[in-house]
Each structure stands twice: as structure tokens, then as C-alpha cells.
C-alpha positions in Angstrom: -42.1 -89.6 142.1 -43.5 -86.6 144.1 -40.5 -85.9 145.4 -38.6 -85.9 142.1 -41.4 -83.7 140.8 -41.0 -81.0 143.4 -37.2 -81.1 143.0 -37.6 -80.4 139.2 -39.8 -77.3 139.8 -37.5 -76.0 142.3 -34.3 -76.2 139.9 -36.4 -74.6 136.8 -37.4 -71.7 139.7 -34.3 -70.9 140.1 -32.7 -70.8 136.5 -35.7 -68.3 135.4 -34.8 -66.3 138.4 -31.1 -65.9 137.5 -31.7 -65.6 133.7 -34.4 -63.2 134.2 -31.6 -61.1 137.0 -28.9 -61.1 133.9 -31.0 -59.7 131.5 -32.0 -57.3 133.6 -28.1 -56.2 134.3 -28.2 -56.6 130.5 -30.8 -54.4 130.0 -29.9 -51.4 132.1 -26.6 -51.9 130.3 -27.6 -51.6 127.1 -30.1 -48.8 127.8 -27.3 -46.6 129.6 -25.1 -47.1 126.9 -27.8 -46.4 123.7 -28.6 -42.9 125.7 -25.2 -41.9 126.4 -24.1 -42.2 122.9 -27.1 -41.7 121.0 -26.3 -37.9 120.0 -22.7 -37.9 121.2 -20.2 -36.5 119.1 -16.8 -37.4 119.6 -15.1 -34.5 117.7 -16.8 -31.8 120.4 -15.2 -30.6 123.5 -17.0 -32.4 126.2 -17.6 -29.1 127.8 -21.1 -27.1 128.2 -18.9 -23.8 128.6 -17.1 -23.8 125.4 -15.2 -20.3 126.8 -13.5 -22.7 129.5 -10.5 -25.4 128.4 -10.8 -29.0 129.4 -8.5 -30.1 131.9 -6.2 -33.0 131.4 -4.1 -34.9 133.6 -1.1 -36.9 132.6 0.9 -39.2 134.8 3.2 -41.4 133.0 3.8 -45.3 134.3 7.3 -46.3 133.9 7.6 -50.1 134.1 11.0 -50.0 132.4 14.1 -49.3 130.7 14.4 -50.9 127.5 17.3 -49.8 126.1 20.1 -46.8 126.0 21.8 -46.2 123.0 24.5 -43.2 124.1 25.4 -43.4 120.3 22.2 -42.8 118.8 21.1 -40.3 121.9 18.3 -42.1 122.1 16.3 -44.0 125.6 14.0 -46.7 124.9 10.9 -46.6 127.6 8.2 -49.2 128.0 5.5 -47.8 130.4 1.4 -45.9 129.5 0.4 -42.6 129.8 -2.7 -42.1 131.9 -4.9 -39.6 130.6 -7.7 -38.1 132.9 -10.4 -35.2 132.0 -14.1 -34.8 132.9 -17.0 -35.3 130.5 -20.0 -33.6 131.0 -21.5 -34.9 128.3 -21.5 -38.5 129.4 -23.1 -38.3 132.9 -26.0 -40.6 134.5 -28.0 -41.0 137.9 -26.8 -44.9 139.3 -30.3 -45.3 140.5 -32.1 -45.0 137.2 -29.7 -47.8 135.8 -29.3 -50.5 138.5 -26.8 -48.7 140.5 -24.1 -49.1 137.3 -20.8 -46.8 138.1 -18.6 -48.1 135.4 -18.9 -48.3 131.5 -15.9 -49.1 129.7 -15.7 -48.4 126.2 -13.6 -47.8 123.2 -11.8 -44.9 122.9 -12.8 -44.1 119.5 -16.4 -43.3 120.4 -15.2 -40.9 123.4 -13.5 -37.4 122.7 -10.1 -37.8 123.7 -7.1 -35.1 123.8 -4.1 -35.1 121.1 -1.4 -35.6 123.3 1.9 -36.5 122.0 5.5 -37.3 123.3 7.4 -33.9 121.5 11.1 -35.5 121.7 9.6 -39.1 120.5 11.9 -40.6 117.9 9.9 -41.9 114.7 6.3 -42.8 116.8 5.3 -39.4 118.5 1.9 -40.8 119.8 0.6 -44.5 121.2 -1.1 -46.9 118.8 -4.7 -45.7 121.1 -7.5 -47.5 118.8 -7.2 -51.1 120.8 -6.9 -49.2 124.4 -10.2 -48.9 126.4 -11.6 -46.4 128.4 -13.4 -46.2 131.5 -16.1 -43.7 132.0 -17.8 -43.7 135.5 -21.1 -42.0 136.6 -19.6 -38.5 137.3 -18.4 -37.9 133.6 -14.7 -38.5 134.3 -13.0 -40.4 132.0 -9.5 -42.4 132.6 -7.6 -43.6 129.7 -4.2 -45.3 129.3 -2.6 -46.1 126.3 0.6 -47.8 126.7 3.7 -49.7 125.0 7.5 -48.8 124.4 8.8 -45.5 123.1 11.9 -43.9 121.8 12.3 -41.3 123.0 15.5 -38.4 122.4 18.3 -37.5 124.8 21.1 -35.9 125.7 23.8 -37.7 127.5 26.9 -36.3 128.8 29.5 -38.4 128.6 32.3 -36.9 130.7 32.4 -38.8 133.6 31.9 -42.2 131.8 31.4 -44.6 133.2 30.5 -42.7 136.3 28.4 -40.6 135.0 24.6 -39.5 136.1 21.9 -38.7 132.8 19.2 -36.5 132.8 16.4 -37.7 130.0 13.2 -35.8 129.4 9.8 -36.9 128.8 7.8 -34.0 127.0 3.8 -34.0 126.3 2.5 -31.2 124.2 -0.9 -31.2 123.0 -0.4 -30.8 119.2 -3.6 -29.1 117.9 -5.3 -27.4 120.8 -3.9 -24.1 122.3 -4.2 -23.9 126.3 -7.4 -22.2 125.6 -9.1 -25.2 124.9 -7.2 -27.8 126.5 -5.1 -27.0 129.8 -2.2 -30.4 130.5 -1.1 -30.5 133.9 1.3 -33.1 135.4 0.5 -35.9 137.9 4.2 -37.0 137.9 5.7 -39.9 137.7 4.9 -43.5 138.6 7.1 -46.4 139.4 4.6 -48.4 141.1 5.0 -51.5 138.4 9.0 -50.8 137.8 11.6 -53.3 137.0 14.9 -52.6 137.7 16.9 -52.5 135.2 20.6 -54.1 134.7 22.8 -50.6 133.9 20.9 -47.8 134.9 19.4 -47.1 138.3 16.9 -44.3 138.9 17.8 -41.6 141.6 15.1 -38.8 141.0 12.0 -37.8 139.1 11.2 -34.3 138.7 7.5 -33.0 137.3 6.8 -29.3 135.6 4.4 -27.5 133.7 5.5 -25.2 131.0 3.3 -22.7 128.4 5.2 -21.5 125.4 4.1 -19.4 122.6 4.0 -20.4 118.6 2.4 -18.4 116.3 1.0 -15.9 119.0 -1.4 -19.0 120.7 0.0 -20.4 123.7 0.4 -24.0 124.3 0.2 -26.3 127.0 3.4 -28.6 127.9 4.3 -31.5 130.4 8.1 -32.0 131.3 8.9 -35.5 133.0 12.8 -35.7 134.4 14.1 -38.8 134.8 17.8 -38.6 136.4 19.3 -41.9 136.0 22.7 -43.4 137.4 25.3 -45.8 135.6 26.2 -49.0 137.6 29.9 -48.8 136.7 31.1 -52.4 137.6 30.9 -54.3 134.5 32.6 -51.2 132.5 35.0 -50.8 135.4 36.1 -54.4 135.1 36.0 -54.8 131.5 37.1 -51.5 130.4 39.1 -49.2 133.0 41.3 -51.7 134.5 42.8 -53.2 131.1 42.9 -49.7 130.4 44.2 -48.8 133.7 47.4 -51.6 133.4 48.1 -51.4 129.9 49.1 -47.7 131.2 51.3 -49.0 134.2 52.6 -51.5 131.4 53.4 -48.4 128.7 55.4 -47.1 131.2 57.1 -50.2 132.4 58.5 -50.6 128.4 61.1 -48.0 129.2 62.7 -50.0 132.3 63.9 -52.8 130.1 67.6 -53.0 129.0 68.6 -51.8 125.6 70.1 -55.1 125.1 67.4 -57.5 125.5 65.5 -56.6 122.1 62.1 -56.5 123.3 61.4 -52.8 123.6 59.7 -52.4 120.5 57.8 -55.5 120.4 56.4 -55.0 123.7 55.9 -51.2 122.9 53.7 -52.4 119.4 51.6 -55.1 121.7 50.8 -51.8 124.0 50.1 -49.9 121.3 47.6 -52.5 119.6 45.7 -53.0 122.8 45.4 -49.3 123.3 44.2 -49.3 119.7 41.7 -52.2 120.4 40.1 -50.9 123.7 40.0 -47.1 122.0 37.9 -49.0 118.9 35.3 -50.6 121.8 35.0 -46.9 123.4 34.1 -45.2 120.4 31.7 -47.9 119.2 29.8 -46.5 123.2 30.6 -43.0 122.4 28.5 -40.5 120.6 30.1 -38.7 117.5 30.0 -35.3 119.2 33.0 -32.8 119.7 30.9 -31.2 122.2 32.6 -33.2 125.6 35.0 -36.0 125.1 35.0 -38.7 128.2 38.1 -38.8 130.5 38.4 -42.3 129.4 38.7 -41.6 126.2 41.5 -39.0 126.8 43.4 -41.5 128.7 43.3 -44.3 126.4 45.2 -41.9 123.8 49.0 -42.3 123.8 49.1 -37.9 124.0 50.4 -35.9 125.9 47.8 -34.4 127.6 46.8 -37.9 129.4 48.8 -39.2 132.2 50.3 -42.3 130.6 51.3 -40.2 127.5 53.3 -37.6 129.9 55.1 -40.7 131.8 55.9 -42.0 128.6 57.4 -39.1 127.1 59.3 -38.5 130.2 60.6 -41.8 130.1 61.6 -41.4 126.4 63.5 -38.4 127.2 65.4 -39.4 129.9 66.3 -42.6 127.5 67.1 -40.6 125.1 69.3 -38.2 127.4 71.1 -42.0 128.6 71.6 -43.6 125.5 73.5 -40.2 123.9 75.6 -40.4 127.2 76.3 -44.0 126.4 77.5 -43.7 122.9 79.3 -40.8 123.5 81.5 -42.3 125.6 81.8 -45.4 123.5 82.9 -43.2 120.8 85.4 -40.7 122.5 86.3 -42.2 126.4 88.6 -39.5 126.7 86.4 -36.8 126.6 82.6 -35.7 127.7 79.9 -36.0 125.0 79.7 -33.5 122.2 76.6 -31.6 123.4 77.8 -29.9 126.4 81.0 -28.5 124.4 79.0 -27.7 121.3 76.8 -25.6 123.5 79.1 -24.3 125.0 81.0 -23.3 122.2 78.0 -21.8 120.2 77.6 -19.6 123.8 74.5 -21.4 125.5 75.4 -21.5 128.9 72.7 -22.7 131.6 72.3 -24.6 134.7 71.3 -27.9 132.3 74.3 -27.8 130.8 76.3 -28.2 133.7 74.9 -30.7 135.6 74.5 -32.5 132.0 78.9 -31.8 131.8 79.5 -33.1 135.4 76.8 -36.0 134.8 78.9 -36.7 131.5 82.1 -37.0 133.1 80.9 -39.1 135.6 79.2 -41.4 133.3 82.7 -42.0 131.3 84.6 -42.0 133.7 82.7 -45.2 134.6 82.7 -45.9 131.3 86.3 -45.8 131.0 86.6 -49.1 132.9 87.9 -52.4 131.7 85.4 -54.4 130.5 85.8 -57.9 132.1 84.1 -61.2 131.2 84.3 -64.9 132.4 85.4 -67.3 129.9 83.5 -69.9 128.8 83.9 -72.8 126.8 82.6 -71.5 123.6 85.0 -68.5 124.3 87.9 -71.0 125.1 87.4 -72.5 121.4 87.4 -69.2 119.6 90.7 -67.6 121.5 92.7 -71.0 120.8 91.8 -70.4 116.9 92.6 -67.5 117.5 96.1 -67.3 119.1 97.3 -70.7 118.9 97.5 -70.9 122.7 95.4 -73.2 125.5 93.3 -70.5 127.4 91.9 -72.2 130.8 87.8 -72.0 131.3 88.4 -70.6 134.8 90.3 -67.5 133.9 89.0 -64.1 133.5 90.0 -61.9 130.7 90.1 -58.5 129.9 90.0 -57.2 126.1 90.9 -53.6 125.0 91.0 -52.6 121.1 94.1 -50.2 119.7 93.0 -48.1 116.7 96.2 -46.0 115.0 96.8 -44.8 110.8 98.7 -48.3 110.1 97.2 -51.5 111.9 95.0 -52.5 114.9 95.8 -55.0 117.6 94.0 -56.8 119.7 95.2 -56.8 123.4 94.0 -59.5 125.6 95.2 -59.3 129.5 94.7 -62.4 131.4 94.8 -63.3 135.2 94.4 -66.8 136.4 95.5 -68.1 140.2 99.4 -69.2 138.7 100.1 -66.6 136.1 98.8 -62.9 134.8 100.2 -62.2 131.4 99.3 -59.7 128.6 99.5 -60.3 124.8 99.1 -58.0 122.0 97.7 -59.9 118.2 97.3 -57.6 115.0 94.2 -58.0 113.0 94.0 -58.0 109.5 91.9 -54.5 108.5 89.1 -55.2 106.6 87.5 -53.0 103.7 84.2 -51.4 103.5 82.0 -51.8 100.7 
């Protein structure tokens, strides 16, 4: 019983002894913070000299990229703004107070600086009233307010999607000239960074400007951020297709004539141009100030590379197919453009190696045309003539135009005989 008895005492010791320790703590607490703020006015410069500014720094936390919208101009950052100034109005001696070095506290009771982001987009300024502030012994005061902000920039879209940005964080105090509050930059910090899937960060730059408005001078922060596409997923997604749908534009102009898929496959070019030009201007910005190089490609003009093959292409076509029917239509003689040049008195190197390129060309094209019979062909010639015509033979077939009748003429070879026939055709009328 004794001993249960002693036990008891010793526990209750104890529990006064760290109850009485707390509200001590407590104590010096509450006194330190009734005599700091008893007469404390936060709408005063905390400053005894009222002739001398208040020095602020700012360092800005970047703990990400949230978004990039090239079409709006606009960077989305999530990060806080530290804030750092002296207060001499809120300064204690440790000793008198339980050796207490830190008082945090909100920031509505403290003077704080009207710092604001000058190229924000929409919010200019943190939502501060449910951000604390820590005030130590010496008067200085640290404050960060954070969250995401939009923020306004420039991006030059040239060298899409290789390009390297430059965005610009600027603090301006909005109220107070320099004279009574003096900003100066502590940089940049990426100490609690994530990396971010597009965009990597090559270098930070920090510098202090002072411009005039209405004859006061101003205090301003400039933060440059330089940031670097990672072009992969557009390179694979974008500039290939891109990139083979020109090898294919240029392709269309090596098929025959005669297979009838030139203009189909010319419109399915043209439609996937037309598609991948629709998902580059839905990235681009609708500015005439610099147009990207990939945009310039992806249009069927002149100007890009695929545009100037294709229009070489089309004219040396062009320059074929007139040989071609030229000589269908008159075999005797070169086509009509060389002699009608000639005749009108243009004269020039062209013309000449277009006449003896002529000549050449139907001279060739002056050449029996032969063809192996088939079966079908066998069918139609026996209708025709009234004569058996052997599948293995190989025939050739010549038309005779003159003022009264045309005849057909078919010449035939085979391994026993080689004969030549002549058959008139009816004419027929034109409607």
C-alpha cells in the first residue's frame, strides 16, 4: 500500500511539473505577442526613418510548368514568391521571453509590400490572406504566398518544333515609388522543380530595372526563364507524315498516264496536307508577325520545297504529254510549237533542243505499234473479218484516213505465213 502511495505522488509530481513548464511557454507566448502588436499598425512603413525605403527581396520558387498555350501566348506557372524585408517595429530580446526566436503569424496583422506579377493574365497578385508569415527576433520578416499563375508571353514560333522560348516573370510594386519601397531580385529557384513533359529549362536570368510614370520612379523585378521544346513527340507525329506525304506529292507525277490514278492519289495528298495544316494551325498563334517553317512546308506553294518539285514535275509533264499528242496527231511532222514560234520570230536555245527533242520523240513515235493476241482479241477479229486468227500470232494495226473511206489494215506474222489485209469501215456520224 505504501508503495502504491509513493508511486501515485511521484506521477502527480510530474504532471504539475510539465503543465506548469507549458504554460509557462504559453505564457511568454502570449505576452510577446500582446506587446508586439498592441500599438502596431499595419498600414505604416515598418521603418523609424521614414526618409529611407524598405528593402524587399523577391525570389520566385518554380515547382512547375503547368501549361503552354502558344495560341493564347500565355505560360501557366505553379510555384510562391518569397518576400523578405526587415521590421523594426516588431523586434524583441530572446531572453526576456524564454529564448522565443520565431513567431508566426498572419499576414494581415503584419505590413506587407504590394507586389504584383505586371504581365499576369486575369489574377495579377496571390490570394495572400490564408498565407502565414514568420517574424523572428531581429525584425525580419519572410513571407511566401504561392499557387499557379498565368502569366503572358511571347513565343516565337519559327523554328517549331525546335524552337527555344524566352518567358518573363515581372514584379512591380503597384502603389509605392522606389522611394519608399526598393525590390531587388534573389533569382530564381528550382530547388522543388518537376520536370516537365515538353519543355525543359536551359537558363534563368535575374535583373533589376527602375522606370519612370508620372515623374516617380518605380521599382521592377525581371525573372527570365529560357525554355527548350523536346521535339520527339511532334517530330513523330507531325514532321514525318509531313515529311512523306512530300516525297509522296512528288512521287504522283512518276505514274503512267494510263493507269488513272493520278488524280485520285493527287486529292488523297492533297486532303492529308489539308488535315495536318488544320492540326498546325490549331498549335499556331494567329500572328502575321513570323510564320513557322513547318507551316510553310506543309503549303502546296511555291515557295516550299515540295511545292517547287511539284511544279517542276508538272511542267515537264506537261512539256511530255504536248510532245505525245502532237505526234499522235501529225507523225509526219514535229509538234506545232516549235514551228509556230518560229514562225511568229522567237528564236532561242529552248526552242531548239525542244525541235530536235520533237523529232526524236516522233520519230519513235512513228513506229508500229505491235500487240500479242489474245483470246478476247481472237473473238473480236473473227467477227470481224470472217477469218480464224491464231492466239499465238502477233499483229500489227495501222489506220488510213483519206476524203472518201477509211480502212483498217491489219499485218500479221505467224511462224508459217506473214500476210497483210486491208477492211473498210463504215464512217460513222457525229452528233
Amino acid at each position: 500500500m505504501l508503495v502504491d502511495m509513493r508511486e501515485e505522488q511521484v506521477l502527480a509530481v510530474i504532471v504539475a511539473v510539465c503543465v506548469c513548464v507549458s504554460a509557462e511557454q504559453f505564457s511568454a507566448e502570449h505576452r510577446l505577442m500582446k506587446r508586439l502588436f498592441e500599438n502596431y499598425n499595419p498600414m505604416v512603413r515598418p521603418r523609424w526613418d521614414t526618409s529611407k525605403p524598405v528593402d524587399v527581396r523577391l525570389t520566385y520558387y518554380v515547382a512547375g510548368i503547368s501549361g503552354v498555350s502558344e495560341k493564347q501566348q500565355t505560360i501557366t506557372l505553379f510555384g510562391w514568391l518569397k518576400l523578405e524585408w526587415v521590421d523594426e517595429f516588431l523586434r524583441w530580446q530572446q531572453d526576456h521571453y524564454d529564448n522565443q526566436t520565431l513567431l508566426v503569424v498572419p499576414s494581415y496583422k503584419l505590413w506587407t509590400p504590394d507586389v504584383i506579377f505586371d504581365n499576369g493574365v486575369g489574377q495579377r497578385f496571390f490570394d495572400s490572406q490564408h498565407y502565414l508569415a514568420r517574424l523572428y527576433s531581429d525584425g525580419s520578416v519572410r513571407w511566401e504566398p504561392g499557387g499557379p499563375m498565368m502569366l503572358s508571353c511571347r513565343f516565337d514560333l519559327t523554328a517549331y518544333p525546335f524552337d527555344l522560348q524566352r518567358c518573363i516573370i515581372k514584379l512591380v510594386t503597384w502603389a509605392n515609388t522606389g522611394g519608399r519601397v526598393n525590390t531587388y531580385t534573389g533569382g530564381l529557384d528550382f530547388t522543388f522543380y518537376e520536370e516537365n513533359g515538353e519543355w525543359r529549362i536551359v537558363q534563368t536570368e535575374a535583373k533589376n530595372f527602375t522606370f519612370i510614370n508620372d515623374g516617380e520612379s518605380y521599382c521592377e523585378v525581371h525573372l527570365f526563364i529560357h525554355m527548350k521544346r523536346k521535339p520527339l513527340f511532334h517530330v513523330l507525329y507531325i514532321v514525318c507524315p509531313i515529311v512523306l506525304l512530300s516525297i509522296l506529292n512528288c512521287l504522283v507525277f512518276c505514274l503512267p498516264s494510263e493507269s488513272g490514278e493520278k488524280v485520285t492519289l493527287s486529292l488523297n495528298v492533297l486532303l492529308a496536307f489539308s488535315v495536318f495544316l488544320l492540326m498546325i494551325i490549331d498549335i499556331m498563334p494567329s500572328t502575321a508577325d513570323r510564320i513557322p517553317n513547318i507551316g510553310k512546308s506543309s503549303l502546296p506553294l511555291p515557295s516550299s520545297c515540295p511545292g517547287l518539285a511539284s511544279l517542276v514535275f508538272v511542267v515537264f509533264q506537261e512539256f511530255i504529254l504536248r510532245l505525245s499528242w502532237s505526234c499522235r496527231a501529225s507523225p509526219s511532222s514535229p509538234p506545232s510549237l516549235s514551228s509556230t514560234c518560229t514562225r511568229s520570230g522567237v528564236t532561242s536555245p529552248f526552242l531548239r533542243v525542244y525541235s530536235a527533242f520533237a523529232n526524236s520523240f516522233c520519230a519513235r513515235g512513228r513506229r508500229p505499234r505491235t500487240t500479242r493476241t489474245t483470246r478476247m482479241e481472237q473473238a473480236a477479229r473473227t467477227a470481224l473479218t470472217g477469218r480464224t486468227w491464231p492466239v499465238g500470232r502477233t499483229d500489227s494495226l495501222s489506220f488510213s484516213s483519206s476524203s472518201s473511206s477509211r480502212r483498217l489494215h491489219l499485218s500479221s506474222s505467224s511462224r508459217d505465213t506473214r500476210s497483210s489485209d486491208s477492211y473498210p469501215i463504215a464512217p460513222t456520224s457525229r452528233s
